[in-house]
C-alpha positions as a Python dict, from the first residue, in 0.01 Angstrom:
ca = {
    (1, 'X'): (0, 0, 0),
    (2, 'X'): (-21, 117, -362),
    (3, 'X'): (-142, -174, -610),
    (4, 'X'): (-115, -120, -972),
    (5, 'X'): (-262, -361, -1214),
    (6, 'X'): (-256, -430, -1582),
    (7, 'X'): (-464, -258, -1859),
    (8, 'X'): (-790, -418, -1880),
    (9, 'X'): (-709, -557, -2242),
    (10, 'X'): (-451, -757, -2085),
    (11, 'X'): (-679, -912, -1804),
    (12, 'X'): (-935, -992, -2072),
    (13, 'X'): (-665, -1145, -2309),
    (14, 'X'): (-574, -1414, -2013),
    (15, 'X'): (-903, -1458, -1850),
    (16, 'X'): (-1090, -1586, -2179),
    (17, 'X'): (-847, -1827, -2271),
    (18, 'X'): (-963, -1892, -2623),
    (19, 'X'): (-1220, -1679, -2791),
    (20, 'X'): (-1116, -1390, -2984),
    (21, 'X'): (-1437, -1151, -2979),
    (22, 'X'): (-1506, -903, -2836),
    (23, 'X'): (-1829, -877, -2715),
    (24, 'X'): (-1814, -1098, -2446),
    (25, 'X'): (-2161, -1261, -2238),
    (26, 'X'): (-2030, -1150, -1906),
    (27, 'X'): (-1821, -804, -1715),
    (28, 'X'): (-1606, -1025, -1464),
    (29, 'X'): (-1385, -794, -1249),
    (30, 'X'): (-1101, -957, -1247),
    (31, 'X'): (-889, -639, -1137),
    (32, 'X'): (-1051, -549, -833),
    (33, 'X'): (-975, -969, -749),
    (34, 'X'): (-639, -985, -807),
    (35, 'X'): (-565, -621, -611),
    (36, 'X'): (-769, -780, -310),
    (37, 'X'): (-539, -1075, -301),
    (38, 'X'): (-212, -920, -349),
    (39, 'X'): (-295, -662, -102),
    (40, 'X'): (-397, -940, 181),
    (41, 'X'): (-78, -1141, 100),
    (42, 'X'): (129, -806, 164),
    (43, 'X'): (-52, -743, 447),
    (44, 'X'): (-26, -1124, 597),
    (45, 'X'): (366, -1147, 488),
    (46, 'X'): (465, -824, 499),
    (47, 'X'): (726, -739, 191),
    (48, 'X'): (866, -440, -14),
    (49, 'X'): (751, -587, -327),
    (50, 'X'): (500, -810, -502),
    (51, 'X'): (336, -905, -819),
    (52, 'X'): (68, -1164, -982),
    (53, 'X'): (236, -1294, -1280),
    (54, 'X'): (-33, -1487, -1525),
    (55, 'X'): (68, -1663, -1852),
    (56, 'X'): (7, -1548, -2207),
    (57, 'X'): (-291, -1718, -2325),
    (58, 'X'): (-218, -1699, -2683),
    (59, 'X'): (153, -1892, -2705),
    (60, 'X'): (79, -2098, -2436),
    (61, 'X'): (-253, -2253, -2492),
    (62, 'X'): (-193, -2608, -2581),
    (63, 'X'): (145, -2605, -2340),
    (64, 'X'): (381, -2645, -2654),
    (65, 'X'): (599, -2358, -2619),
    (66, 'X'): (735, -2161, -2337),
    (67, 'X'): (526, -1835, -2356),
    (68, 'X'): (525, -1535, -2136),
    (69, 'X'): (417, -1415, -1825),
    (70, 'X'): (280, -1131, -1726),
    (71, 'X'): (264, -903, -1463),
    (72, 'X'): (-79, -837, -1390),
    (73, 'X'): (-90, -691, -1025),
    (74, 'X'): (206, -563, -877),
    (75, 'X'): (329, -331, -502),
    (76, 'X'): (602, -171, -429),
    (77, 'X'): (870, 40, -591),
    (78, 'X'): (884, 76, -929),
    (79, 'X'): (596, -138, -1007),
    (80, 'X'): (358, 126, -1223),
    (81, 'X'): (669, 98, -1446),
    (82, 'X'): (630, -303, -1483),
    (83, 'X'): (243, -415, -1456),
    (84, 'X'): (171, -473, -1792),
    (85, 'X'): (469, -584, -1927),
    (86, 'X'): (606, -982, -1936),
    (87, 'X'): (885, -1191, -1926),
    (88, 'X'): (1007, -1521, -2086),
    (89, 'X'): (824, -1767, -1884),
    (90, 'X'): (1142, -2011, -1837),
    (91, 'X'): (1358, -1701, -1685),
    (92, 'X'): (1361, -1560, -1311),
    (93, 'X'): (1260, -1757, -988),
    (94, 'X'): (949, -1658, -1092),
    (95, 'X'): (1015, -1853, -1386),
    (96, 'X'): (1112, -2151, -1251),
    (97, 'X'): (878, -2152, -985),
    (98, 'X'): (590, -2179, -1302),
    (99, 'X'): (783, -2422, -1531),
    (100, 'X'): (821, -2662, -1252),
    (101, 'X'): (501, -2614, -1065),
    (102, 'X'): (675, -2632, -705),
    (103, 'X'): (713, -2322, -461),
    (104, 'X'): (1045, -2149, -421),
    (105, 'X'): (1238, -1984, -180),
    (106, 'X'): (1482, -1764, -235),
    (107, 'X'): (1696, -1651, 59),
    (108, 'X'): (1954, -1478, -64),
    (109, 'X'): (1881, -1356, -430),
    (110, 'X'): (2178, -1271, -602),
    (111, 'X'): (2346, -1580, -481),
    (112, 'X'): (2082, -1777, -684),
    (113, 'X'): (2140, -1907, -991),
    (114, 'X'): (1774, -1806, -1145),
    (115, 'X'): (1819, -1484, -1053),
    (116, 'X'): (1697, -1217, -1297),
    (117, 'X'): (1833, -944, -1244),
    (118, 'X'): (1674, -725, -1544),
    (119, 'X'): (1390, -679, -1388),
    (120, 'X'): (1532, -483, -1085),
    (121, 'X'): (1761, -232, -1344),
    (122, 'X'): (1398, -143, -1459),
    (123, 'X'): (1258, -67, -1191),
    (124, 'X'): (1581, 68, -929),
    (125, 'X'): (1446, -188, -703),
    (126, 'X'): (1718, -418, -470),
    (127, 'X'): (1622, -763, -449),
    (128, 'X'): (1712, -923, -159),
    (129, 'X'): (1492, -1222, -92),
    (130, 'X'): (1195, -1396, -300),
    (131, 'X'): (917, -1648, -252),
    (132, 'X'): (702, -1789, -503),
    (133, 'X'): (386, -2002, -531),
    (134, 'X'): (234, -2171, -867),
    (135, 'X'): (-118, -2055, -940),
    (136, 'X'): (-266, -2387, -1111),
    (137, 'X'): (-625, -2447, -1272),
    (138, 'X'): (-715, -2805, -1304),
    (139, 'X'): (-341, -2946, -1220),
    (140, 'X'): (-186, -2688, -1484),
    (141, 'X'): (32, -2415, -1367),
    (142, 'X'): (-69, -2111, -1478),
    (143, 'X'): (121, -1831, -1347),
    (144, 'X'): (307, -1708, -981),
    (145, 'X'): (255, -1521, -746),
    (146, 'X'): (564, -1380, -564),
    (147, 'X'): (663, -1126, -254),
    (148, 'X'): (1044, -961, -192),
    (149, 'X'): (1213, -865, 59),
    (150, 'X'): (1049, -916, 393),
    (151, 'X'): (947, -560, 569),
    (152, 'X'): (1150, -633, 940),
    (153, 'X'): (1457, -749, 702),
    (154, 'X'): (1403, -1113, 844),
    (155, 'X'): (1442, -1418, 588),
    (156, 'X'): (1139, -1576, 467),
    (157, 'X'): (1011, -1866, 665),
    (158, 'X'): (820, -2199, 514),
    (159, 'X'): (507, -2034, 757),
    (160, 'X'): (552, -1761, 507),
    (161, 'X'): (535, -1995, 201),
    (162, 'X'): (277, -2189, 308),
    (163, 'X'): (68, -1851, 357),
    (164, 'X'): (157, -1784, -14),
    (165, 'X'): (70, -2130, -135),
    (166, 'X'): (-314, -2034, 4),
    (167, 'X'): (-317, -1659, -179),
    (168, 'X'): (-191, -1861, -469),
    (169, 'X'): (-494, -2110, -448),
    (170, 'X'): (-752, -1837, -380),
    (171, 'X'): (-651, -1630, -686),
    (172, 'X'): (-713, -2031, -907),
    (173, 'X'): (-1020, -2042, -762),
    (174, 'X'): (-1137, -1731, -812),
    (175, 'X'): (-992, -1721, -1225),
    (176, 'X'): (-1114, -2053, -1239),
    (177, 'X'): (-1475, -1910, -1086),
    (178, 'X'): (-1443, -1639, -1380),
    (179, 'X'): (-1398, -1844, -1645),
    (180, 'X'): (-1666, -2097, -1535),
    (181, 'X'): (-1930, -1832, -1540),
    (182, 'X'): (-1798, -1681, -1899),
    (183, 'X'): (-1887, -2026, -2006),
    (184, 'X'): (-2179, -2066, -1853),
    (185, 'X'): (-2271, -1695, -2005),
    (186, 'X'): (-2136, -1795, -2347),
    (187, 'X'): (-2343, -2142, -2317),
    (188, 'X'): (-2660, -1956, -2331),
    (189, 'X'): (-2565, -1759, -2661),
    (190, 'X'): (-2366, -2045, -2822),
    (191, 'X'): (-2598, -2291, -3078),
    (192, 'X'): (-2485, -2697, -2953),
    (193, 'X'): (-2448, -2830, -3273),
    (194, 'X'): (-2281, -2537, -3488),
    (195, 'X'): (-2056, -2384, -3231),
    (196, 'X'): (-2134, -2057, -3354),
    (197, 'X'): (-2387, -1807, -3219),
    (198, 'X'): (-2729, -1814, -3230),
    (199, 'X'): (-3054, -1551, -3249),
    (200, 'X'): (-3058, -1460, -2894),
    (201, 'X'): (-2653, -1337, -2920),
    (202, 'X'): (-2817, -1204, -3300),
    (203, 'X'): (-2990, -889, -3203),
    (204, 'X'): (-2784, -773, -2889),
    (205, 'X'): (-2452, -800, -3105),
    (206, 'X'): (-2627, -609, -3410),
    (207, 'X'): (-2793, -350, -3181),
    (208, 'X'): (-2458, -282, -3022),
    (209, 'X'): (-2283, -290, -3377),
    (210, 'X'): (-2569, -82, -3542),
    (211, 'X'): (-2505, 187, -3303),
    (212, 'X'): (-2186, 197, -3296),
    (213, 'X'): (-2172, 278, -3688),
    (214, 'X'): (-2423, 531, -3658),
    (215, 'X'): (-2272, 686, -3387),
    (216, 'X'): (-1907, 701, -3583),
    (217, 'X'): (-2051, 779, -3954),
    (218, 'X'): (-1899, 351, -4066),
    (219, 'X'): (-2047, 141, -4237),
    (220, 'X'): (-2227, -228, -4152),
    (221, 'X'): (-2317, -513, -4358),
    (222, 'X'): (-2516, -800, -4293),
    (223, 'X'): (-2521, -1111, -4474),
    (224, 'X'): (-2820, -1435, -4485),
    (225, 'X'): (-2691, -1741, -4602),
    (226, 'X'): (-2920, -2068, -4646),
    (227, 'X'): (-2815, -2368, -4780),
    (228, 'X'): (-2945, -2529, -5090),
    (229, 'X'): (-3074, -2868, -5076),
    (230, 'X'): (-3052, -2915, -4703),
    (231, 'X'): (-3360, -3102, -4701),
    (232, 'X'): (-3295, -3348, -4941),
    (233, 'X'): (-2973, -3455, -4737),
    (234, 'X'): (-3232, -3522, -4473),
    (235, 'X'): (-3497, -3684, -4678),
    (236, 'X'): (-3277, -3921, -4857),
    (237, 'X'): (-2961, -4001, -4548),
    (238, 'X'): (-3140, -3914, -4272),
    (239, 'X'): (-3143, -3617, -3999),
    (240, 'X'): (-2808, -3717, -3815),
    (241, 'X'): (-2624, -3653, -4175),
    (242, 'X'): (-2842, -3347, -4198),
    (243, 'X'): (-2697, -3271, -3848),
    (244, 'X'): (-2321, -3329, -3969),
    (245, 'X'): (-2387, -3119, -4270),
    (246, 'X'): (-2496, -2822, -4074),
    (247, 'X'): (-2148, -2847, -3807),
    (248, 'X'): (-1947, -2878, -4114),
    (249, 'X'): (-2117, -2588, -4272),
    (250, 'X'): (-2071, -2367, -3941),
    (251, 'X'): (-1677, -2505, -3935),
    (252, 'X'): (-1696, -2306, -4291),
    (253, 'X'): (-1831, -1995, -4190),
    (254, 'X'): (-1636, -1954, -3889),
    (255, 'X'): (-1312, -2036, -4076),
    (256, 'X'): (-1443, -1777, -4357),
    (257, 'X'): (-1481, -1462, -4040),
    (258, 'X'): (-1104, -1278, -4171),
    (259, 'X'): (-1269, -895, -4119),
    (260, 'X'): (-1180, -780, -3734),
    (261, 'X'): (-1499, -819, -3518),
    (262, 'X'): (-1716, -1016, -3748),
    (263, 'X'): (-1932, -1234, -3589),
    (264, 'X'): (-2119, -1613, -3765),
    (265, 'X'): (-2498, -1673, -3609),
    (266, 'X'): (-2690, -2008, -3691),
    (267, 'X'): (-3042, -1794, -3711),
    (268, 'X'): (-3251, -2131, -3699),
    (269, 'X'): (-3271, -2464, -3894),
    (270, 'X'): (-3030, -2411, -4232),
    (271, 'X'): (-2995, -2046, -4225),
    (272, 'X'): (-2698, -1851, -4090),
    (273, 'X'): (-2631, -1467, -4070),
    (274, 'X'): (-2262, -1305, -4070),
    (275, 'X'): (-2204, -967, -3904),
    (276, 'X'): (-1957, -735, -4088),
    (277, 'X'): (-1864, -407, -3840),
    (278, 'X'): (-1730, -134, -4070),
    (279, 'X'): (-1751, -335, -4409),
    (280, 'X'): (-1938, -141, -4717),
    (281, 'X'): (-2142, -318, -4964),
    (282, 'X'): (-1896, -402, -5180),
    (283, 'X'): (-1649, -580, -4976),
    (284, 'X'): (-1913, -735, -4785),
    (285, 'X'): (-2045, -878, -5195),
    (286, 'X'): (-1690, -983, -5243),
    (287, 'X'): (-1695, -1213, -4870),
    (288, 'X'): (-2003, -1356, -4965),
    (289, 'X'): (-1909, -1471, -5306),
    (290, 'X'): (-1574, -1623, -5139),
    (291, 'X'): (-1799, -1820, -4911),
    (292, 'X'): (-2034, -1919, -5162),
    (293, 'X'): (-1788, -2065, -5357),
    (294, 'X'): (-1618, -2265, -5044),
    (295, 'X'): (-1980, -2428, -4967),
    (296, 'X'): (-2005, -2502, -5310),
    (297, 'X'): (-1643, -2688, -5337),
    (298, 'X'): (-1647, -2824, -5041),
    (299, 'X'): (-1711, -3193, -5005),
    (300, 'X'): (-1978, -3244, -4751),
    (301, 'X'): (-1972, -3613, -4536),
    (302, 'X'): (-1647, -3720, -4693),
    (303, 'X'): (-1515, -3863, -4355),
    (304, 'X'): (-1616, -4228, -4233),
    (305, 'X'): (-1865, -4214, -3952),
    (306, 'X'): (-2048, -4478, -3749),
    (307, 'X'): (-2386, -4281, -3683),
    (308, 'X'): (-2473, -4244, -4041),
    (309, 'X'): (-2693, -4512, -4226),
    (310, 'X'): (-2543, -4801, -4342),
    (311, 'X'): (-2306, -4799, -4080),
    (312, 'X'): (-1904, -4594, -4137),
    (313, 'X'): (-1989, -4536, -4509),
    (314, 'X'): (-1891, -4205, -4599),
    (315, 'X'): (-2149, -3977, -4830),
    (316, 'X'): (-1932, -3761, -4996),
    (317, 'X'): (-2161, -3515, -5112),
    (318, 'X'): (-1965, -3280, -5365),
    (319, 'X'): (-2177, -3003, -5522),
    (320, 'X'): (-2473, -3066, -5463),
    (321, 'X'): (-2508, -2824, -5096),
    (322, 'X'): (-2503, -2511, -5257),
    (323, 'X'): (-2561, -2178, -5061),
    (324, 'X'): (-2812, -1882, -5156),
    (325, 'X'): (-2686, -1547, -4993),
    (326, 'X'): (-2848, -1183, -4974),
    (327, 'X'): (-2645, -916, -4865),
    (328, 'X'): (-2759, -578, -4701),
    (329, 'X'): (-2604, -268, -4571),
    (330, 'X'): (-2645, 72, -4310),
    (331, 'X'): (-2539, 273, -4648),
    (332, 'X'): (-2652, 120, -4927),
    (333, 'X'): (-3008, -53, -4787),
    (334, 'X'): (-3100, 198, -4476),
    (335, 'X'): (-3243, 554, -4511),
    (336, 'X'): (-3112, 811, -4252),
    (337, 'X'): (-3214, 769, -3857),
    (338, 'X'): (-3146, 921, -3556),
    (339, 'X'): (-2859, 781, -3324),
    (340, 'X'): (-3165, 766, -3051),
    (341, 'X'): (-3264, 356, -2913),
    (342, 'X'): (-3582, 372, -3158),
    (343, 'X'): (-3342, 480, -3441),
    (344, 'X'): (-3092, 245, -3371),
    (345, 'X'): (-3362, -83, -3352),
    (346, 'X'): (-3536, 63, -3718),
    (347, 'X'): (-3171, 33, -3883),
    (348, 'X'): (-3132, -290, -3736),
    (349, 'X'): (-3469, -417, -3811),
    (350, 'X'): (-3454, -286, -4133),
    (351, 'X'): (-3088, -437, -4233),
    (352, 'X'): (-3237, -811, -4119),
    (353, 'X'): (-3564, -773, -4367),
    (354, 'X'): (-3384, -651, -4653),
    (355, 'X'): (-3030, -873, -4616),
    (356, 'X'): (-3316, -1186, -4553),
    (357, 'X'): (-3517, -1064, -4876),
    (358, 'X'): (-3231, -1034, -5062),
    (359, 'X'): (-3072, -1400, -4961),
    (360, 'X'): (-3451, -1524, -5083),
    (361, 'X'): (-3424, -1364, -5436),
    (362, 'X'): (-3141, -1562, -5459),
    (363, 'X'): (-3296, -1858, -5346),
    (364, 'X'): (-3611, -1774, -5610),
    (365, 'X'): (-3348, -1676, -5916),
    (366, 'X'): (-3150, -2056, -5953),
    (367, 'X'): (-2963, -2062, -5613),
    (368, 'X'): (-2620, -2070, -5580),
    (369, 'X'): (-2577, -1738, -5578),
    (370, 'X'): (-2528, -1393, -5406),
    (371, 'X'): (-2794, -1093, -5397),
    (372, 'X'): (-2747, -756, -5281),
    (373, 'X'): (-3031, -584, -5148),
    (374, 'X'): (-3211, -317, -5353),
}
């Protein structure tokens, strides 16, 4: 039995739910799972046909609209031609079977009124007879996975069903599995308060980055960025307003990351970094300046809370948490290296001292301000 399964991009799109970058904490083969549980379910039911149908992460997220599904792993005839591809989620027994959560039978096929029948003009394939099981995570239904056409001709039996129903649970467990240990991978990497990264993600994402540029001839720029008059905020209202000011500061940053693959860190305390893969100098200056100016408009403690002093009072702090930035880049800070590991960690090291110089010039020349690195 010949199982074909979905490009790699696509597994990765459904397994991390959420996150949008690329580098991700942990390699989870999530192919080589779902082609050992399709290939046991063919082999306990024998069928002509098969597929693991999962549902698109991106429109479906928050369960508001109807979304896709895709077909992930797939048997049979015709089925290099459709892993990859999707259907409207609320079309097809398959369909139906993940809209309402229940498990389906479907003895005679084209006698059923959620029939598809597009899916067998692309692939020449004759439908005769279907059953379906919901894959769920946490009570929500997630995607299906379905078998055609019994080998011996025979109709489908509920012993063949329930056999279905327990692939269907193996393959939640085993996402759900995944996805606990990309969390648990992304915990260590994550900073609590900020949400964003923090120094130990720092230098394994620049290494990887710094290399990368080298290796293709791009560009990389680096940014510091520590805010102004943190520690009055803390002297005068106290560290858990110092605390709020920081989370609403990283809600900034990671609103501000609009270049593809940029990354926000919280380096320690009130100091952040921002990773800019194949950004010059220039528009890397022109960034900063955009989020200097949103830190500096931005009112700070404006909402009513019951953990700062003097009970819900809100602060409102308006211009007074400024930001000091220093900006560095591969062409315009670092001298030529080799593409070798020791080259590689000089750039890097190098791009850190002079972006972090140049964000203290700033900080020594009236604040509130953006420096490039000389």
């Amino acid at each position: 039995m010949r199982i074909n399964i979905a490009p790699k991009q696509i597994l990765d799109k459904i397994l991390e739910r959420k996150r949008r970058d690329e580098y991700r904490p942990e390699n989870i083969d999530l192919k080589a799972m779902l082609k050992e549980i399709l290939t046991l379910a063919g082999k306990f039911v024998p069928s002509e046909s098969g597929s693991i149908l999962l549902d698109d992460p991106v429109l479906n997220q928050n369960r508001q609209k109807p979304g896709v599904l895709y077909f992930v792993s797939c048997f049979g005839k015709g089925s290099s031609f459709l892993v990859g591809t999707y259907l409207p989620a609320a079309l097809g027994i398959a369909g139906q079977t993940y809209t309402t959560g229940r498990p389906y039978i479907s003895r005679k096929a084209k006698d059923d009124v959620n029939f598809y029948p597009v899916i067998d003009k692309k692939t020449n394939f004759v439908t005769k007879s279907i059953i379906c099981a919901p894959i769920r995570i946490k009570k929500t239904t997630i995607g299906v996975i379905e078998l055609l056409n019994r080998v011996d001709g025979s109709d489908y039996t509920g012993d063949d069903l329930t056999l279905l129903k327990l692939f269907a649970e193996y393959t939640s467990t085993l996402i759900q599995n995944s996805l606990d240990a990309k969390r648990f991978g992304e915990l260590s990497i994550k900073d609590n308060l900020t949400g964003l990264y923090n120094d130990r993600f720092l230098y394994g994402r620049l290494t990887k980055d710094v290399a990368r540029a080298l290796k293709r001839g791009s560009d990389l720029s680096l940014i510091f960025l520590d805010l102004d008059n943190f520690k009055e905020v803390n002297d005068v209202h106290g560290h858990l307003a110092g605390s709020q000011v920081l989370t609403e500061a990283g809600s900034i940053l990671l609103d501000s990351l609009t270049i593809k693959n940029s990354a926000a860190i919280r380096y320690g305390g009130d100091e952040f970094v921002v990773i800019l893969p194949d950004t010059g100098v220039e528009e890397a200056a022109g960034y900063a300046e955009d989020l200097r100016e949103a830190i500096a408009r931005f009112v700070f403690l404006k909402h009513r809370k019951h953990r700062y002093p003097g009970g819900e009072k809100a602060l409102n702090i308006k211009g007074r948490i400024t930001c000091s930035i220093g900006v560095a880049s591969i062409r315009a800070n670092s001298g030529p290296a080799n593409n070798g590991p020791n080259g590689v960690n000089e750039v890097r090291d190098d791009l850190i001292k002079k972006a972090d110089s140049a964000m203290y010039a700033s900080k020594q020349t009236g604040r509130n301000k953006v420096s490039l690195a000389k």
